[in-house]
C-alpha positions as CSV (number, residue, x, y, z in Angstrom):
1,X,40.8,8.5,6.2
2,X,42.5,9.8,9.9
3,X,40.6,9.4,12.7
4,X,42.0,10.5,16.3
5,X,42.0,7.3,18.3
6,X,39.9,9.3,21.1
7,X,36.8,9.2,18.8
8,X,33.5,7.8,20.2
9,X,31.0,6.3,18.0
10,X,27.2,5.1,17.6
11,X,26.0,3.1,15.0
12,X,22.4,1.8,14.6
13,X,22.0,-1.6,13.1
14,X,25.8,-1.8,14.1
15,X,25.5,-6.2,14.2
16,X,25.3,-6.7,10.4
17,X,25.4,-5.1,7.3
18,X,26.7,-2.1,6.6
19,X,26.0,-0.7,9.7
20,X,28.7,-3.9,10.8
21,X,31.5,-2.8,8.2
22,X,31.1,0.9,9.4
23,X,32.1,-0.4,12.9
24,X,34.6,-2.6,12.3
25,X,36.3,0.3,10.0
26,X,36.0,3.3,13.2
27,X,37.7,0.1,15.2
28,X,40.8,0.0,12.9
29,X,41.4,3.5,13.7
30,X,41.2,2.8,17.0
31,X,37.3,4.5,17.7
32,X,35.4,3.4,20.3
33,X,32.2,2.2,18.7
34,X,28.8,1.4,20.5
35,X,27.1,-1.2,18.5
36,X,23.0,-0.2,19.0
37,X,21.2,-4.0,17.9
38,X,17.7,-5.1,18.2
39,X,17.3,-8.5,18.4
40,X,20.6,-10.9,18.1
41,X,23.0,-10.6,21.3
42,X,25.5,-13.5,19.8
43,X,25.8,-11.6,16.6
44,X,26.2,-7.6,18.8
45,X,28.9,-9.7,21.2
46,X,30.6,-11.4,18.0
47,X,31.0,-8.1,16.8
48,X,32.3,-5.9,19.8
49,X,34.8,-8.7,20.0
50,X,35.7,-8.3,16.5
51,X,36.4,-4.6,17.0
52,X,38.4,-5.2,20.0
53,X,40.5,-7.3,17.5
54,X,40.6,-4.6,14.8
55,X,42.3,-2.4,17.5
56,X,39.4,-0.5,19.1
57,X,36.7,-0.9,21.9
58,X,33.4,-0.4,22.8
59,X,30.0,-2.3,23.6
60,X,26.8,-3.2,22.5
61,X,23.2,-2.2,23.2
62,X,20.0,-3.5,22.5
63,X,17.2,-1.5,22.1
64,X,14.3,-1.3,20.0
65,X,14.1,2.2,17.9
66,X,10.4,1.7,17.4
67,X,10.6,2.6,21.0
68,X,11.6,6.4,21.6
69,X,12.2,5.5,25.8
70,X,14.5,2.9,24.2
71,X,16.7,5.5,21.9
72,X,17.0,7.4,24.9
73,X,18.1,4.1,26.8
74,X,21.0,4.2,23.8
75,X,22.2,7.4,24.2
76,X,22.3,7.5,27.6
77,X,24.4,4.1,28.0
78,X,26.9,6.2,25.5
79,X,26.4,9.1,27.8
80,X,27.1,7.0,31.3
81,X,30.4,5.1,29.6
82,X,31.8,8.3,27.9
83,X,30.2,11.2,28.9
84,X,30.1,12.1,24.7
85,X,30.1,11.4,21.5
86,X,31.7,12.4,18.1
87,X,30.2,10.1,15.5
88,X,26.3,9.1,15.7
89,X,25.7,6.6,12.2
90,X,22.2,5.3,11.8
91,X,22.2,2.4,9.7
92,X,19.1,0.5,11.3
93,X,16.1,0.1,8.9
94,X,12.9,-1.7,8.3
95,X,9.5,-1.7,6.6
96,X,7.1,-3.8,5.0
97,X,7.6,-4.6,1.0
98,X,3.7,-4.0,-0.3
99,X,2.3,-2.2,-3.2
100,X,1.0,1.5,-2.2
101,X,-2.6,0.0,-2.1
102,X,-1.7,-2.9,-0.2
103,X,-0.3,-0.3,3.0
104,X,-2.4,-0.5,6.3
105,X,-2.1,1.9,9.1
106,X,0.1,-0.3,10.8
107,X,2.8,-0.8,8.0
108,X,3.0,3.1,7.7
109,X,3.5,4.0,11.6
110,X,6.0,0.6,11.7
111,X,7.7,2.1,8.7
112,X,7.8,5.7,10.5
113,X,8.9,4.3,14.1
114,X,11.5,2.6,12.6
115,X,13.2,4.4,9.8
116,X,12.4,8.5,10.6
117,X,11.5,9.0,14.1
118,X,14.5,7.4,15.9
119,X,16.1,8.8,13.4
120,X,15.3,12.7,14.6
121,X,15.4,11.3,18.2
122,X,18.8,10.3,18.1
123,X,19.8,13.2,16.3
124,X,18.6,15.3,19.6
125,X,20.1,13.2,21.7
126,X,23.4,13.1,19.6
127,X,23.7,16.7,19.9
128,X,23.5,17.2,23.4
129,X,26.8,14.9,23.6
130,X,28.7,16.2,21.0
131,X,30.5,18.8,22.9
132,X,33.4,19.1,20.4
133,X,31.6,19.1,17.8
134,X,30.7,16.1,16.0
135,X,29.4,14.1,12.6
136,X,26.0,12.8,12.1
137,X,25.4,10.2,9.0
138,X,22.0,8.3,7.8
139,X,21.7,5.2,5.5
140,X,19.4,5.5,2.7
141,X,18.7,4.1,-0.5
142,X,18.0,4.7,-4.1
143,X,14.3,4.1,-3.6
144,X,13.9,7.6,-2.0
145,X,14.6,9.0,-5.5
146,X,13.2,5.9,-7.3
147,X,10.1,3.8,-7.4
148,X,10.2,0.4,-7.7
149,X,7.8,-2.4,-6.8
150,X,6.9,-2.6,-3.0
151,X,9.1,0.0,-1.5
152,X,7.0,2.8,-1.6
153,X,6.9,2.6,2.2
154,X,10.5,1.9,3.0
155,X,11.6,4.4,0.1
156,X,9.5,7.2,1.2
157,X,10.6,7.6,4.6
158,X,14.2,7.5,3.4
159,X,13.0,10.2,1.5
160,X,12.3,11.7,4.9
161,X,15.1,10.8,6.5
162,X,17.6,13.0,3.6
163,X,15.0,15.7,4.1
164,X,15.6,15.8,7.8
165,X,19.6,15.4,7.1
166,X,19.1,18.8,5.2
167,X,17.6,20.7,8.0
168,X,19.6,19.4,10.8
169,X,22.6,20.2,8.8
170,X,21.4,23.8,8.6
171,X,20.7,23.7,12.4
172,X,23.4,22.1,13.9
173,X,26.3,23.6,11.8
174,X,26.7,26.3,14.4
175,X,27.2,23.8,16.8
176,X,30.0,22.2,14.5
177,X,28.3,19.0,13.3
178,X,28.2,18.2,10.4
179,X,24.7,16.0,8.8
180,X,24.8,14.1,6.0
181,X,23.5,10.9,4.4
182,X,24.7,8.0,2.2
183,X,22.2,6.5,-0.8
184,X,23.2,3.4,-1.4
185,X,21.9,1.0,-4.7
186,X,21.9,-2.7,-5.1
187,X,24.5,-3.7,-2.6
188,X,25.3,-7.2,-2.3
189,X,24.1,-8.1,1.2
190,X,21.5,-9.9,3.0
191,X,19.0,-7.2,3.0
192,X,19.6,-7.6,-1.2
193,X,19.2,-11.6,-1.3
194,X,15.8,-11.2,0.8
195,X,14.1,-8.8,-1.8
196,X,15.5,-10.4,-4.9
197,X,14.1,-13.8,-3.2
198,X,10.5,-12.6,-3.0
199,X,8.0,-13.9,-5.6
200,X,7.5,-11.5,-8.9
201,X,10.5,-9.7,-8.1
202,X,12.5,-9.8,-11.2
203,X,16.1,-11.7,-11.2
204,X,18.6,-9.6,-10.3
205,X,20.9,-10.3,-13.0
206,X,18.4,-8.6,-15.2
207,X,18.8,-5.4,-12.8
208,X,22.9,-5.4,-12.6
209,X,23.1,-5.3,-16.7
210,X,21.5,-2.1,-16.6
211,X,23.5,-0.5,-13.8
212,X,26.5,1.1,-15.7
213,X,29.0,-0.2,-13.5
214,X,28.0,-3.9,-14.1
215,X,27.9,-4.8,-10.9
216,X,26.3,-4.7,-7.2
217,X,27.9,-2.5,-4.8
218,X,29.8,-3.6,-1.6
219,X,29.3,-2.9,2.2
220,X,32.6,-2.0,2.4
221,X,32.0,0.5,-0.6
222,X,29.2,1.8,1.6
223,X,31.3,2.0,4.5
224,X,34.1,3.2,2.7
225,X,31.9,6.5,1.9
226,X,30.7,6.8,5.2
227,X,34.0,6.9,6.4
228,X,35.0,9.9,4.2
229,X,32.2,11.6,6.0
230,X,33.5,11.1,9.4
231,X,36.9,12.1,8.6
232,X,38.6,15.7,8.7
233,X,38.8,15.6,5.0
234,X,34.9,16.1,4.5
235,X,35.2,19.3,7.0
236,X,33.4,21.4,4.5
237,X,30.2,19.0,3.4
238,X,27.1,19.1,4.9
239,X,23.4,18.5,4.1
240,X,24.2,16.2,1.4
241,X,23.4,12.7,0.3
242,X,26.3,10.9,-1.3
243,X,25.0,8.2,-4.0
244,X,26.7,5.0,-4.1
245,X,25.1,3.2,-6.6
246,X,27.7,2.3,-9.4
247,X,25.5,4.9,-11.6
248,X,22.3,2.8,-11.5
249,X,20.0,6.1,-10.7
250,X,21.5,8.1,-13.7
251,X,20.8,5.3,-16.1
252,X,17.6,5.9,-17.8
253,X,16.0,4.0,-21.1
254,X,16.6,2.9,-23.5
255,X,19.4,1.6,-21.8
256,X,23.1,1.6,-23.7
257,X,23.1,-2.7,-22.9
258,X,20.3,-3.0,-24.9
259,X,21.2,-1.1,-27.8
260,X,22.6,-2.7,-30.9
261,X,24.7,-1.2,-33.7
262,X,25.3,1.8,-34.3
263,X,24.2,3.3,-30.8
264,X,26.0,0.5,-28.8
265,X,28.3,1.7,-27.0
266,X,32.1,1.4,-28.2
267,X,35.1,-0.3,-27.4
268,X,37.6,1.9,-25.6
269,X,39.2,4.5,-28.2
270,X,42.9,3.4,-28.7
271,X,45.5,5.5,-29.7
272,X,46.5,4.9,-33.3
């Protein structure tokens, strides 16, 4: 997808991940892309170098989006080094993986404080520096449509965050920016080893067999659709979530790999 090389970016959780590939892919167009990181400085400064590399620029920031005072600290650095902004991808996430009964009070405001509020926060901000207009993007996840052992919490403030991308998209569309979110499924990252790791969880090959596709997703499939959303040619979308899950969330049992003869599925149909 085209990008004008003047573009200025934000992305949340911009050190690692996905939020990482989504940067390093506005850098090969040239973007200039503020990397918004928590904890790791090595790994932000590794990565600003890497987009200097790729062809772009920009700079990292750390700040802790549990904080609000510190997502305004983000915006304004963007603000005081380019006076705007054009693309404003929040990618940063976090919660604690516990059974619905197993939730105390401060699980549920972490969960909150990290996931939804800087979420809306930086929206606000976002807008005030998107003078030309501009695109707004959240990262989500299957679990906001799905339930699945311990994620109620991290799950149902995704949930949150696509009901938010619906409103703001209503909002801000007379302002021309556009809102919309990306779901993503099992995709093959660190965030993936550490919950396939805990105890109980099933293996994950057992999980990939069902998803119609075969297979775990990628960041750079993730990125790939974010990108889309960012570019000219997704002008006319808003207030959607885009699922990139290689079908895992339209699957439903009994599933078609465990079906024998005759309801297995078929080989491909040949031509005669």
């Amino acid at each position: 997808m085209e990008h004008s090389n003047d573009k200025i970016a934000l992305v949340t959780g911009g050190s690692r991940g996905i939020g990482r590939r989504v940067a390093e892919r506005l850098a090969e167009r040239g973007c200039q892309v503020v990397v918004g990181y928590r904890k790791n400085s090595e790994l932000a400064e590794e990565v600003v170098r890497e987009l200097k590399r790729l062809g772009g620029g920009g700079f990292a920031v750390r700040a802790d989006l549990e904080n609000p005072e510190e997502v305004t600290t983000l915006f304004d650095a963007v603000a005081e080094e380019y006076g705007r902004l054009d693309y404003y991808v929040n990618s940063a996430a976090a919660a604690a993986f516990k059974h619905v009964v197993d939730l105390k009070p401060h699980h549920l405001d972490r969960a909150y404080g990290v996931n939804v509020r800087p979420f809306v926060l930086g929206a606000q901000e976002a807008v005030t520096l998107m003078d030309r207009g501009g695109r707004i993007v959240a990262l989500t996840s299957y679990g906001s449509i799905r339930a699945f052992p311990t994620y109620a919490a991290l799950g149902s403030y995704k949930a949150a965050v696509e009901s938010f991308v619906r409103f703001m998209a209503v909002e801000f569309a007379g302002y021309g920016i556009n809102v919309n979110a990306v779901s993503g499924g099992l995709i093959q990252s660190d965030s993936l080893d550490y919950f396939y790791a805990m105890d109980g969880i099933p293996p994950i090959e057992s999980v990939l067999a069902r998803i119609p596709k075969g297979r775990a997703g990628t960041v750079d499939e993730m990125a790939a659709t974010v990108d889309f959303l960012l570019s000219p040619g997704s002008e006319y979308i808003t207030g959607q979530t885009l699922v990139v899950d290689g079908g895992l969330s339209i699957a439903a049992p009994p599933f078609h790999v465990d079906a024998t003869a005759p309801i297995a599925l078929p080989e491909r149909p040949r031509r005669d």
